[in-house]
C-alpha positions, 0 to 999 in steps of 0.5 A: 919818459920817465927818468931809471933809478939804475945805480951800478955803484957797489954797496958800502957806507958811501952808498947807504949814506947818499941814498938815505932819505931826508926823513931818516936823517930828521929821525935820527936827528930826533933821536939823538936830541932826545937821548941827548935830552934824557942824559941832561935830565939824568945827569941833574937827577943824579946831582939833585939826589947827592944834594939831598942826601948830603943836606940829610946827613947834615941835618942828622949830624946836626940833631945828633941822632942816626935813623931813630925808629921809634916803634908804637908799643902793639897793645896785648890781646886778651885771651877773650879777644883772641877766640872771639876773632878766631871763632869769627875766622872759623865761621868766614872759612866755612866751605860754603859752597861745598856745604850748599851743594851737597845739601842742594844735591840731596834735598828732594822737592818734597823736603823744605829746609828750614834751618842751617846751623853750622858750627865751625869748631865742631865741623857739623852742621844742624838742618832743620827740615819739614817733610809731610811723610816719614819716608820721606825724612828717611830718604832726606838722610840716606840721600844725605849719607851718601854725600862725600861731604859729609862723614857722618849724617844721624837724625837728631829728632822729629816731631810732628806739628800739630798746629799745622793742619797739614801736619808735616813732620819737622825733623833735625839732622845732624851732619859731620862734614869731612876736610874739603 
């Protein structure tokens, strides 16, 4: 038969502590060795850094100076170079995205983009196209106009390239995008 666990006693310390198992007892050992251990390392943590700082100050009354920053002088920027970088960060901030989506939405599959030109400072864009009718390039920039990118869209020129036997029509747009 095997032996019952029947324990009548009342609950209370007397109890807890007789009935804790030895693996808790080794925990709790554990953990306070460690805490005892992390106070110790602190402790010489603590003395090691009031003696550095104690040879610091010496070393500082020594050379007779407190804290000297010296500060490297930045040199001037000349005008020059300054709009160089800011043309350059014109140019990187560029909504590109937009730009290329609006553009992808408009252009039919009988239009070929040749070229595009933005220009940062102005907020336009210059779209250099080939299409083999003139209705065609007319669509191209209705279909452009009715982009919420862009503000403004007017056909700059068009010529018709002889050399090509095909004789497509090459056409230049000019569009103004507006603030994203």
């Amino acid at each position: 038969m095997k032996p019952l666990d029947v324990d009548f006693a009342a609950p209370g310390l007397a109890r807890s502590l007789y009935r804790t198992r030895p693996v808790a007892w080794a925990l709790l050992a554990a953990g306070a060795l460690l805490c005892a251990a992390a106070g110790v390392l602190g402790w010489r943590l603590i003395a090691q850094q009031r003696a550095h700082q104690g040879e610091l100050a010496l070393l500082q009354q020594r050379m007779g100076t407190r804290h000297v920053v010296r500060v490297a002088p930045q040199p001037a920027v000349s005008q020059q170079q300054a709009g160089v970088v800011n043309g350059a960060v014109m140019r990187l901030n560029l909504p590109w995205r937009a730009l290329h989506d609006a553009i992808g939405a408009a252009t039919p599959s009988l239009v070929a983009l040749l070229a595009l030109e933005p220009d940062a400072r102005k907020r336009t864009i210059q779209i250099t196209a080939e299409a083999r009718f003139s209705d065609d390039m007319i669509g191209y920039v209705e279909k452009l106009k009715q982009q919420e990118m862009f503000a403004e869209v007017t056909l700059v020129r068009h010529e018709i390239n002889e050399q090509d036997p095909n004789r497509p029509i090459r056409f230049q747009i000019a569009a103004r995008w507006s603030a994203p």
